[in-house]
N, C-alpha and C positions, 0 to 999 in steps of 0.2 A: 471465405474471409481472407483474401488479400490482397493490395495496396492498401495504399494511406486510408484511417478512419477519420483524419482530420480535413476540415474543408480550406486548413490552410497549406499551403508551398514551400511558406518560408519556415525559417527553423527555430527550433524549439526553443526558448530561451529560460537554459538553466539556474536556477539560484540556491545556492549553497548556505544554508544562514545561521547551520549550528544549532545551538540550544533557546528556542522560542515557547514564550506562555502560548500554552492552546487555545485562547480567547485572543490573543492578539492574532497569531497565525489563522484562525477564520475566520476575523475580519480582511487578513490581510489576502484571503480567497476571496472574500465577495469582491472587495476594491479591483484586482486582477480580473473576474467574471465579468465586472461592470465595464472595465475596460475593451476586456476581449468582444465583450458584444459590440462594443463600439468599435471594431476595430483594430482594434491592437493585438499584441502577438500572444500566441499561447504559449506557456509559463508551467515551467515542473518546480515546486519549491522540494527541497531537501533536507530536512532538520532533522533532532529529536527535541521531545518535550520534556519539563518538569514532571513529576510521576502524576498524573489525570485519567482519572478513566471517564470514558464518553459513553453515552449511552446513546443509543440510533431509534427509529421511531415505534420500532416493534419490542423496543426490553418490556418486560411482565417488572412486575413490582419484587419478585422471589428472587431475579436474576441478578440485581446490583447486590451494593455490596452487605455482606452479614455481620460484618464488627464494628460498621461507620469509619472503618479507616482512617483514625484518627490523622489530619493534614493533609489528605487527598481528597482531592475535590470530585465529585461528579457533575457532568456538565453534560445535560441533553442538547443534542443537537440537532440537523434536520438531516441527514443522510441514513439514507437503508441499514437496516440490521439492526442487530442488538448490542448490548455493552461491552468495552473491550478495554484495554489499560495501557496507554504510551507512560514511556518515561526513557532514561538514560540508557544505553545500552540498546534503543531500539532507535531504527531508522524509518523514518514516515516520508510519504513521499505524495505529494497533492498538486496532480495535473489541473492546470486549469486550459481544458481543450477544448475549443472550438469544432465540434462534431457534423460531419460530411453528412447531408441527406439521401435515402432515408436514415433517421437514426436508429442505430444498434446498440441498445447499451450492454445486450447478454457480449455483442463481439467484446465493445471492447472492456469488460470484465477477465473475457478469456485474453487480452492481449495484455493484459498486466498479471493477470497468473504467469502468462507464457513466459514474458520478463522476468520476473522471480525465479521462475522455474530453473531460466538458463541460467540465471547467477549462484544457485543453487549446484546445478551440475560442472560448472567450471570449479567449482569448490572438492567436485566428487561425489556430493549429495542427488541421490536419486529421488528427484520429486516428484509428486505427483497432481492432477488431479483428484478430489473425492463426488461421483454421482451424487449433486443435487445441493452440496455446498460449497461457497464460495471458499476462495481463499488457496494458501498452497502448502501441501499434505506431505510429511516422510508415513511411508506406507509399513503397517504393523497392524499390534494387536493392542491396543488400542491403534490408531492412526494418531501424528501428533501434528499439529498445525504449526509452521512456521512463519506463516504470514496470513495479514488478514487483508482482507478488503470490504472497502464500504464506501459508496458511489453516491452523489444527486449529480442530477442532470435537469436544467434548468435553463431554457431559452436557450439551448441545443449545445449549451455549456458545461461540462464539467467541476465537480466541486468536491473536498473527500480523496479516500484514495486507500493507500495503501500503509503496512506497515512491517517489517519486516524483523523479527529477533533476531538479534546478532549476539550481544552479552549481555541482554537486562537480565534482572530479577524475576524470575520463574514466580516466584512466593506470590506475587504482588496478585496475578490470577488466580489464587486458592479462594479468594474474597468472595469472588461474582461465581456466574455460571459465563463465562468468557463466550461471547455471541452466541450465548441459550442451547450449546450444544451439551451434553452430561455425558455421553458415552467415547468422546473424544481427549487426546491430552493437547499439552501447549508445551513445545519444544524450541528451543533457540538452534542458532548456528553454532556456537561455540559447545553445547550439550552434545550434539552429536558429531561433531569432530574433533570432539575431545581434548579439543585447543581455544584459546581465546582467539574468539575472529570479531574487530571492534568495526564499531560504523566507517572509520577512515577507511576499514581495509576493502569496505564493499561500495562505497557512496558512488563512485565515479562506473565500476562498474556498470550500476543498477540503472545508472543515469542513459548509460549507453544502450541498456538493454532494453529500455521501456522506450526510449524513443525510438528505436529499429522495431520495436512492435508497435508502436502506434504507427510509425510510418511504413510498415507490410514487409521490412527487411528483413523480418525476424518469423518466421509465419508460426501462426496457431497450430499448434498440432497435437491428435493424441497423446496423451501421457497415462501408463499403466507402469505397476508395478515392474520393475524389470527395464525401463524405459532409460535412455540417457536424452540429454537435455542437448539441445543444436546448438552450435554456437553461429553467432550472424556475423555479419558486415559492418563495415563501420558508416555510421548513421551521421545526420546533419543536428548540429546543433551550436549554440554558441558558447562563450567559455561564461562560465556560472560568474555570479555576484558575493564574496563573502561579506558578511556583515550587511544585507539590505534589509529596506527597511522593516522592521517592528515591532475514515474513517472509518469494511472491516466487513456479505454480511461482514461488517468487522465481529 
């Protein structure tokens, strides 16, 4: 697993957009996918959402929510895994990438843990992989999940993505079974370094780090308990858009 997973050259074109409804931001994927097929550039949006939890194609009917959460919406959608919950405090990040043949979508799964990973360890946080679930794990008893991921891949396109705790509302997953796992917890950034660390403080990071792994600057590698996280090179991309127009397994 490395160089570029992208079958484009040119650079990544960031967009920074702040706080977006989750129905407007997946339409504002497709419109981006339909472009990229045609042509046009691949696209990292950056946001967070009002409080939504999404559910992926495999939630069971036990797994949403048990008290109807009175004001939050559930909105199935068409990306892998099970149910999961964006809101404030949380940084969501949705490549739309135009994928090098053959396609790998397990690579690039592991190249946006990797990314995570490293933004995690320049933090000091020693993350991890966990055997057989997606996503990216502080290593314990229970293991606690700090970010999820949840991928379609579509006409060799990217859609979906990631999500990252920084200082949301822990509470808000007591609801669901948070992507159908039981014997796991759900951990933020600011929980375990015992300080507030807000979306500003990681966006442009995150931004650097997922595009040096998508473009192989950043490489895949083992992560076990014990493990410190690489730091990369500086990557190609352009300077994001604020205010343009408008998932996890998660």
């Amino acid at each position: 697993m490395t160089g570029s997973i992208r079958s484009s050259s040119d650079a990544i074109d960031v967009r920074q957009l702040g706080t977006v409804d989750y129905r407007v931001a997946w339409q504002l994927q497709r419109d981006l996918a339909d472009a990229r097929v045609a042509g046009g550039p691949d696209t990292l949006l950056l946001l967070e959402h009002p409080a939504v939890y999404t559910a992926g194609r495999r939630t069971q009917p036990h797994e949403r929510p048990v008290d109807g959460t009175p004001g939050i919406d559930v909105v199935d959608t068409d990306r892998g895994g099970k149910i999961t919950w964006h809101g404030p405090g949380q940084l969501v990040g949705y490549p739309i990438i135009g994928l090098a043949e053959p396609l790998d979508v397990v690579d690039y799964v592991r190249r946006l843990e990797e990314s995570l990973i490293k933004v995690c360890g320049d933090l000091g946080l020693d993350a991890v992989r966990v055997d057989g679930r997606s996503g990216v794990w502080l290593p314990g008893r229970p293991a606690r999940k700090v970010a999820a991921i949840g991928v379609r891949v579509s006409r060799a396109t990217t859609l979906h993505g990631f999500a990252l705790n920084c200082d949301c509302d822990l509470a808000a997953f007591a609801t669901i079974v948070p992507c159908g796992i039981t014997d796991a917890g759900v951990t933020s950034l600011s929980v375990e370094l015992g300080h507030r660390v807000g979306v500003d403080e990681v966006r442009s990071t995150v931004a650097d780090a997922v595009c040096d792994a998508l473009d192989g600057v950043l490489p895949v590698r083992d992560h076990v308990p014990g493990s410190s996280a690489r730091r990369s090179g500086a990557h190609r991309r352009q300077a994001g858009h604020i205010g343009a127009r408008v998932p996890s397994a998660m």
